[in-house]
TORMI-107726 format. One record per residue (C-alpha): x, y, z; residue number from 1. Coordinates in Angstrom, 2 decimals. Layout:
N
{x=X y=Y z=Z num=NUM} $
...
This chain:
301
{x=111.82 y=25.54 z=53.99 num=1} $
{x=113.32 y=24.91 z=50.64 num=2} $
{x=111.30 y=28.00 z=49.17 num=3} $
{x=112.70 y=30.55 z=51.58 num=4} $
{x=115.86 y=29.19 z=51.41 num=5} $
{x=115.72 y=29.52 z=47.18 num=6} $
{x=114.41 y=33.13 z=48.01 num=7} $
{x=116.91 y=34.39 z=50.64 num=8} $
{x=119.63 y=32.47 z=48.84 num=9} $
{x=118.83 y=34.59 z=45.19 num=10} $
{x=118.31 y=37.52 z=46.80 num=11} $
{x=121.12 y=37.83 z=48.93 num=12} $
{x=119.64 y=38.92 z=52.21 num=13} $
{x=122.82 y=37.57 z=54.64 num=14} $
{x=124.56 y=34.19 z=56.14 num=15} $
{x=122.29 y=31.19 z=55.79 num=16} $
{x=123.76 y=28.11 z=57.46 num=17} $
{x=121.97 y=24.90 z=57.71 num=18} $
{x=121.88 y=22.39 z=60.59 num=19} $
{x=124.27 y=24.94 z=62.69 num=20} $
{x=125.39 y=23.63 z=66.49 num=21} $
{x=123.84 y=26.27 z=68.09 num=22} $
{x=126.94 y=25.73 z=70.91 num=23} $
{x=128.72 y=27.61 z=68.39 num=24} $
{x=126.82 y=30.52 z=69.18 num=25} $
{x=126.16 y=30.78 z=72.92 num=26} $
{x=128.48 y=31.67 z=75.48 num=27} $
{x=127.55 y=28.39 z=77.55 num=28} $
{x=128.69 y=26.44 z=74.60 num=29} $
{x=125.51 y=24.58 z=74.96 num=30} $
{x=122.81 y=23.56 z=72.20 num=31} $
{x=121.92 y=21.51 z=69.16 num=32} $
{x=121.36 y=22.28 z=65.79 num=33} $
{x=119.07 y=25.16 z=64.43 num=34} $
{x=117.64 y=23.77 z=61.10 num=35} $
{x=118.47 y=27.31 z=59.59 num=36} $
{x=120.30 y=29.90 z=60.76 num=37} $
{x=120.32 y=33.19 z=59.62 num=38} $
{x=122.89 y=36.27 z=59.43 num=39} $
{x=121.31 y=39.26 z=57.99 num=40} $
{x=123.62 y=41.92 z=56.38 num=41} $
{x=121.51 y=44.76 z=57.77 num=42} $
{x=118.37 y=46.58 z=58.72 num=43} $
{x=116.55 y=45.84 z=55.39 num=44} $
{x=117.60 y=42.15 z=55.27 num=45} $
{x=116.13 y=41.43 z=59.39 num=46} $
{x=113.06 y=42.80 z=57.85 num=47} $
{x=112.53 y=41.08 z=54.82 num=48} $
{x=113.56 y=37.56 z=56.67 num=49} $
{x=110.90 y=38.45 z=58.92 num=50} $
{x=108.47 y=39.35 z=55.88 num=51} $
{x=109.30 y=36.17 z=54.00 num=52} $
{x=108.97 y=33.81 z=57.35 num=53} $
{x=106.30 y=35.19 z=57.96 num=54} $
{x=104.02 y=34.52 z=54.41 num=55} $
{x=105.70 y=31.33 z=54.39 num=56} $
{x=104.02 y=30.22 z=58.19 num=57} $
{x=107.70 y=29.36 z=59.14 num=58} $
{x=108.76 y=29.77 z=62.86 num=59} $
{x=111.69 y=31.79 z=64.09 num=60} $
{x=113.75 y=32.51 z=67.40 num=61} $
{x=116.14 y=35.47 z=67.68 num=62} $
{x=119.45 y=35.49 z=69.12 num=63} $
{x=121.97 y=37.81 z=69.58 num=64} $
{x=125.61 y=37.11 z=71.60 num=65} $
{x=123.36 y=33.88 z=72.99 num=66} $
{x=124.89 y=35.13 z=76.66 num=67} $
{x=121.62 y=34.93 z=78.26 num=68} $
{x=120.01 y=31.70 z=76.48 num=69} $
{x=120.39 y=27.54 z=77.05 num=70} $
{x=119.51 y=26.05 z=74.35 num=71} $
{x=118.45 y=22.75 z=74.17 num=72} $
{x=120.28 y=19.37 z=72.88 num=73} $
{x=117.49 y=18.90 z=70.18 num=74} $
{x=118.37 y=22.10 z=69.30 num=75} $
{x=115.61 y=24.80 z=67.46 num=76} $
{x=113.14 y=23.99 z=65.00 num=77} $
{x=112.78 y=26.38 z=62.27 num=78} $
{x=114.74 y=29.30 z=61.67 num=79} $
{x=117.12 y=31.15 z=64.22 num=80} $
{x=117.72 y=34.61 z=63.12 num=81} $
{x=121.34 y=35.86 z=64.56 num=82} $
{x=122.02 y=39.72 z=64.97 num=83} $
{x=125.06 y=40.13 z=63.67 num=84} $
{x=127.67 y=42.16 z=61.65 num=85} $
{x=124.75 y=43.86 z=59.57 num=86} $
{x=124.03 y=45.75 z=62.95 num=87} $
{x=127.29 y=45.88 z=64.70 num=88} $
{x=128.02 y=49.93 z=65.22 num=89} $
{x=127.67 y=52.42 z=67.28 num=90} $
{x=127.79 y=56.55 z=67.26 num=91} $
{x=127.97 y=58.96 z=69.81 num=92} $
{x=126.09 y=62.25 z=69.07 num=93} $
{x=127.05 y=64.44 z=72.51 num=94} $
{x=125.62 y=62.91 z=75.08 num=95} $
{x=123.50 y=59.93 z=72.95 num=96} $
{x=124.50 y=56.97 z=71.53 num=97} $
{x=122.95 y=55.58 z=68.99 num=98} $
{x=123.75 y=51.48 z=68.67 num=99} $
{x=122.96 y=48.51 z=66.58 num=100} $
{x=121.18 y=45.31 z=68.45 num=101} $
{x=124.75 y=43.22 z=67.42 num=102} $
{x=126.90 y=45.57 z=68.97 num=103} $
{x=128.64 y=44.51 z=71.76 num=104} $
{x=126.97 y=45.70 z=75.15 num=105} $
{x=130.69 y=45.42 z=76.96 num=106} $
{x=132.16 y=47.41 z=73.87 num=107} $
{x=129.24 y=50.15 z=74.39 num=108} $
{x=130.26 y=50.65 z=77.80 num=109} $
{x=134.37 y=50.74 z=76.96 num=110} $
{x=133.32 y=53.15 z=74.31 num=111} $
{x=131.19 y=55.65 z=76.32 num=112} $
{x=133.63 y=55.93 z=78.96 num=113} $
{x=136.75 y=57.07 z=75.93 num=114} $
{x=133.98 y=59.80 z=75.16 num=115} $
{x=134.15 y=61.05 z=78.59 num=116} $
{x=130.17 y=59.79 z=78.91 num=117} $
{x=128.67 y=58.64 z=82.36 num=118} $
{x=125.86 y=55.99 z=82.64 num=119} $
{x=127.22 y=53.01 z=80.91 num=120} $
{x=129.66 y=51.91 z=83.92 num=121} $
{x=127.51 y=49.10 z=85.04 num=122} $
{x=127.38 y=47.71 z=81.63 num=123} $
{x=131.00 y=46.75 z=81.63 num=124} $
{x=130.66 y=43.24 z=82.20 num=125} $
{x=127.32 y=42.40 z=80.32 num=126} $
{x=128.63 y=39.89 z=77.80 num=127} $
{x=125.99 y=40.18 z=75.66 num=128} $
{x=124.73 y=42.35 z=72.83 num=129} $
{x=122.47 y=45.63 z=72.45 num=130} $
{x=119.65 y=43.97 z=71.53 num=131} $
{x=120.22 y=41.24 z=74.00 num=132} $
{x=120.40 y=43.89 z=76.92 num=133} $
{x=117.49 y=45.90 z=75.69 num=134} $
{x=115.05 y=42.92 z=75.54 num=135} $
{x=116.18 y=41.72 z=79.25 num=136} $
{x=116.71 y=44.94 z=80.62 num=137} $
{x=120.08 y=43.64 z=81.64 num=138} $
{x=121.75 y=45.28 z=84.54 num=139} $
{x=124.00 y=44.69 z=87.41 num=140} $
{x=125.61 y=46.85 z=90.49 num=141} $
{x=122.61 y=48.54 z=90.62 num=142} $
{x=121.52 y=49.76 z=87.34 num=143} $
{x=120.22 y=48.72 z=84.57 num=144} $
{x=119.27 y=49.26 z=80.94 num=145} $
{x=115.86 y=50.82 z=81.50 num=146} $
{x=117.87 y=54.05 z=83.35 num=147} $
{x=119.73 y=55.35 z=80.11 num=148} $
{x=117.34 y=54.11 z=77.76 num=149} $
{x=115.78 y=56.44 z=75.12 num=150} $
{x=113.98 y=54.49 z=72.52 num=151} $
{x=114.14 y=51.44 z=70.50 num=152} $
{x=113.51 y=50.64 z=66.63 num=153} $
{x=112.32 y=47.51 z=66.94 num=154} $
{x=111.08 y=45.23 z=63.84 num=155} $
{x=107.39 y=43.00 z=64.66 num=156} $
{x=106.75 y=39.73 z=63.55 num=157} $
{x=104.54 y=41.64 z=61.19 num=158} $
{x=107.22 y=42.92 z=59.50 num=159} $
{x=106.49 y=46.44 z=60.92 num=160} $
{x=109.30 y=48.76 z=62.23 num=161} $
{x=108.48 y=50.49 z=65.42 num=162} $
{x=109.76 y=53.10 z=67.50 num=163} $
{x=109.40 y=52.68 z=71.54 num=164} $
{x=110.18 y=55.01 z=73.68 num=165} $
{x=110.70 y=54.05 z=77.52 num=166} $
{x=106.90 y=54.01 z=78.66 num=167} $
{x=106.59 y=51.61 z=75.25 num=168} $
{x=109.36 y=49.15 z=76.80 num=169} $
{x=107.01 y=48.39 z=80.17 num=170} $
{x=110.69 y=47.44 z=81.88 num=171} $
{x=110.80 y=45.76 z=85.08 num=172} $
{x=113.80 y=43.68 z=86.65 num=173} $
{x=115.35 y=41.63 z=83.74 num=174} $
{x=111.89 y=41.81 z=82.04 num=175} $
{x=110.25 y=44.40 z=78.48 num=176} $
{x=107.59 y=44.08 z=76.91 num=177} $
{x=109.25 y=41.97 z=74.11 num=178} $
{x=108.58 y=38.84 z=76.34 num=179} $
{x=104.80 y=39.42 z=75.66 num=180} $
{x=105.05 y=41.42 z=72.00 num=181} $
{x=107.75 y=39.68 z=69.61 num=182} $
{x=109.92 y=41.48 z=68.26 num=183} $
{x=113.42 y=42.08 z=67.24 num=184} $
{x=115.77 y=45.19 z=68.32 num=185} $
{x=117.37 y=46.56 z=65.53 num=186} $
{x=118.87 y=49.67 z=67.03 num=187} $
{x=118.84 y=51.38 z=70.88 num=188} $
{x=119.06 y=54.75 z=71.69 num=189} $
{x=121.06 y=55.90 z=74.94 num=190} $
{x=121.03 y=58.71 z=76.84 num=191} $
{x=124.06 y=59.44 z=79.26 num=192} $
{x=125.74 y=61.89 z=80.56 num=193} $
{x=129.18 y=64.05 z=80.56 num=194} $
{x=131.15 y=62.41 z=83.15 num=195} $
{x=135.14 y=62.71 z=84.39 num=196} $
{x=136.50 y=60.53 z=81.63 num=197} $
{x=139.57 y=59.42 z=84.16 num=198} $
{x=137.29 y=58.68 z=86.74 num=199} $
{x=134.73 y=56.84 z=84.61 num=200} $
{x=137.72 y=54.54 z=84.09 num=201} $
{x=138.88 y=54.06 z=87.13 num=202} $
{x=135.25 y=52.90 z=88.53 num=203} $
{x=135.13 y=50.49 z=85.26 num=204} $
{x=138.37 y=49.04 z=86.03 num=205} $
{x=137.39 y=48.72 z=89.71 num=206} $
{x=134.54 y=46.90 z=88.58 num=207} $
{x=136.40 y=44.86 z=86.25 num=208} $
{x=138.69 y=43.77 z=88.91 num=209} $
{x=135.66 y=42.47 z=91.20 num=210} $
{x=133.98 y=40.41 z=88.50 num=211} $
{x=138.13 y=38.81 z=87.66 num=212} $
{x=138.26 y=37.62 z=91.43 num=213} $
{x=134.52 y=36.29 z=92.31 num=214} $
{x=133.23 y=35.19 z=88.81 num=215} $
{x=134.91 y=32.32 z=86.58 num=216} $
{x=135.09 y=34.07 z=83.80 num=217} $
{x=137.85 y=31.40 z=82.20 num=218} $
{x=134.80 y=29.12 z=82.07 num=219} $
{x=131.77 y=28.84 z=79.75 num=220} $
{x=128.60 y=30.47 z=81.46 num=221} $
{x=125.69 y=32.32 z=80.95 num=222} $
{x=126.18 y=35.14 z=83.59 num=223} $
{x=123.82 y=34.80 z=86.72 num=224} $
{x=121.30 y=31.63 z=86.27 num=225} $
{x=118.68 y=32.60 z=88.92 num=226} $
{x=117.20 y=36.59 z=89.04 num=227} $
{x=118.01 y=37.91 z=92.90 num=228} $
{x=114.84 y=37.44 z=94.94 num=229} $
{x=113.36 y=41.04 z=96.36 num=230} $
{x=115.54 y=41.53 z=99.50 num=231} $
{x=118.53 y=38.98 z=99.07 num=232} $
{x=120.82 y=37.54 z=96.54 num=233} $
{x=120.43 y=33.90 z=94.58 num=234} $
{x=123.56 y=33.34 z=94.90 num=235} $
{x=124.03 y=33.78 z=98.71 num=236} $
{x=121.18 y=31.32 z=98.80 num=237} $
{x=122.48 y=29.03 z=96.79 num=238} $
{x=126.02 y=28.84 z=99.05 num=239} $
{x=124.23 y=29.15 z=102.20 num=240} $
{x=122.59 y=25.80 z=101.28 num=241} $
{x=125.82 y=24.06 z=100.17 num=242} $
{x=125.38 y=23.73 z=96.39 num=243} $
{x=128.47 y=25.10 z=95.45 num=244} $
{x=130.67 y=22.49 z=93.40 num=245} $
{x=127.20 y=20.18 z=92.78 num=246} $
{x=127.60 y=18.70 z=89.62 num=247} $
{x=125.42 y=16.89 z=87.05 num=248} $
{x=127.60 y=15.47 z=84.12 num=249} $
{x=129.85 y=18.35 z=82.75 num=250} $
{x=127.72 y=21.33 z=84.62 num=251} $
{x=128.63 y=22.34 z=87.83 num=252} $
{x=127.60 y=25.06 z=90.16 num=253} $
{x=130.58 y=26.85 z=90.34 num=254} $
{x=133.35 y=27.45 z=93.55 num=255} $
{x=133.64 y=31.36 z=92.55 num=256} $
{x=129.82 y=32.17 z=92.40 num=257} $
{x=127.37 y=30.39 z=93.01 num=258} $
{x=124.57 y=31.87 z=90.59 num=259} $
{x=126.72 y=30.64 z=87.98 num=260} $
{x=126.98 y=27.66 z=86.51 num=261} $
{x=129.67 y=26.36 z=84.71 num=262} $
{x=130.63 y=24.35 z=81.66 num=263} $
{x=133.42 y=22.25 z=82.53 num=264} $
{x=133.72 y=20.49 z=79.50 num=265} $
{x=131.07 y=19.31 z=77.47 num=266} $
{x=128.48 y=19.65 z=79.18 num=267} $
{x=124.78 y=19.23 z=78.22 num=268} $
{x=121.72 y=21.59 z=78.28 num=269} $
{x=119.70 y=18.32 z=80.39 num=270} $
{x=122.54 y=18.77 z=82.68 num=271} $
{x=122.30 y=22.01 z=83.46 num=272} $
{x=118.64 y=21.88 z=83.46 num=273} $
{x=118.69 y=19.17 z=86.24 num=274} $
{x=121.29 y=20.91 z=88.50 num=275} $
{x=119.27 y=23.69 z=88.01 num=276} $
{x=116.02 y=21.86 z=88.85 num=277} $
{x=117.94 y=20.72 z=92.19 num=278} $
{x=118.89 y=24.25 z=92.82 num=279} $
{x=115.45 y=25.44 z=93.08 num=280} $
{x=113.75 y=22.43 z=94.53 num=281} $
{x=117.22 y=22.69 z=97.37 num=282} $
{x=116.30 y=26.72 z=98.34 num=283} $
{x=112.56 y=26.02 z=98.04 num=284} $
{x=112.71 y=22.98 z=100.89 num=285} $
{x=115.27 y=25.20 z=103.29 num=286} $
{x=114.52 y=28.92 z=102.67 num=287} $
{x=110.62 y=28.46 z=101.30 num=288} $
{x=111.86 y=31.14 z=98.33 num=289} $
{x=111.18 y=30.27 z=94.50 num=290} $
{x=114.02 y=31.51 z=92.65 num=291} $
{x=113.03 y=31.90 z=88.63 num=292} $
{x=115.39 y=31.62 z=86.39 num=293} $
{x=117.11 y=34.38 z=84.84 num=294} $
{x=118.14 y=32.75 z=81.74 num=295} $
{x=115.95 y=31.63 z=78.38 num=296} $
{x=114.89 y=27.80 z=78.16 num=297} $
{x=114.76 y=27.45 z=74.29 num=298} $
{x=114.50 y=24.61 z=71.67 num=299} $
{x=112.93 y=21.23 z=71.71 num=300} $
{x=114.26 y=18.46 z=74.72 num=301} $
């Protein structure tokens, strides 16, 4: 570790931060320490960390917004390699937009609909970034990422840039093929389409309004915790079998929605893994339905 961190400390390559809380960095406000955590400034920089990781046999774990991950209280061994500033912009060419993996997915979709540019609506309260959305194919009120995507440059853990296009990305509900190829998303391409700009802002705000009266968005979450079963809803399975308000230490299922669960305080990742444990073990015994999480299980417990 000390020879990368001589190398990317004398070349310059970004933000290098040592023994960072990674609760510092995840929407939950969950997680222990990353031994090293990286910023890169840019394009060039995410691929020369990866290049120098790589010859020096030293593990890494990407993370963007960290709206979508639980890390654990041992936090992540190795290095943690944080989209950030380096890739945070966007540009609208007609009807494409062309976005960095540390822009903000919520920004994207504010953006597109100033530019009079349909397809983004759903996106509007996706608190995560680009790259975050394109490697989950994130989604909600019935669309997702994989319906305006274009193509991806995406860096290996080769060191190799790549260009997918959608038959590349192998999306499926809140899945791409990054879960099987690693990789990191350096850019996304979007196509959309011209749209009423006042209307495009009236459905966003509608939308906005819904997610301000049944999600608790003035606490620390993740989003959804459980992917919707085919056919029904996680969360009406969770209320239906009377977890709403269970609470292990600081984490409680929460009294707004119950496919969220909130950090009331300082809560810890073994807490929510437990009330999440009881959530599944709860819908298994009365509805005979696995639900799988939706969010990433990282670092050592």
């Amino acid at each position: 570790m000390e020879a990368i961190l001589a190398e990317l400390q004398r070349n310059d390559w970004g933000q290098v931060l040592l023994q960072e809380p990674l609760a510092k960095h995840t929407t939950w406000k969950i997680g222990g320490p990353a031994d090293c955590l990286i910023i890169p400034r840019g394009k060039d920089q995410l691929v020369s960390t990866i290049l120098l990781l790589k010859e020096h046999g030293i593990p890494w774990t990407s993370l963007g917004r960290g709206s979508n991950m639980l890390v654990a209280d041992k936090g992540i061994r190795g290095v943690v390699i944080k989209t950030g500033a380096g890739l945070d912009y966007a540009r609208f060419e007609g009807a494409t937009v062309v976005a960095g993996a540390g822009y903000s997915f919520i920004k994207l979709a504010v953006m597109a609909g100033k530019e009079g540019l349909t397809g983004l609506e759903f996106a509007g309260g996706i608190p995560g970034t680009v790259g975050g959305a394109v490697y989950m194919n994130a989604g909600a009120l019935g669309s997702d990422v994989s319906r305006i995507f274009k193509s991806a440059v995406i860096v290996r853990e080769t060191g190799e840039l790549v260009t997918y296009g959608l038959e590349d990305m192998a999306f499926t509900y809140r899945h791409s093929i990054l879960h099987e190829e690693r990789g990191i998303v350096v850019e996304a391409t979007f196509e959309l389409a011209e749209g009423n700009r006042s209307e495009i802002e009236s459905v966003m705000a509608a939308n906005k309004e819904r997610r301000l009266n049944t999600q608790p968005l003035q606490l620390a979450s993740c989003g959804s915790v459980f992917r919707n079963p085919a056919g029904d809803f996680a969360a009406r399975l969770i209320q239906e079998a009377g977890l709403k308000g269970l609470r292990v230490g600081a984490a409680e299922v929460s009294q707004q929605h119950a496919n969220f669960i909130v950090n009331t305080g300082q809560a810890k990742a073994e807490d929510v893994l437990t009330l999440m444990a009881q959530i599944k073990r709860t819908v298994k015994d009365r509805y005979g339905i696995d639900l799988v999480p939706e969010v990433l299980v990282v670092g050592e417990r």
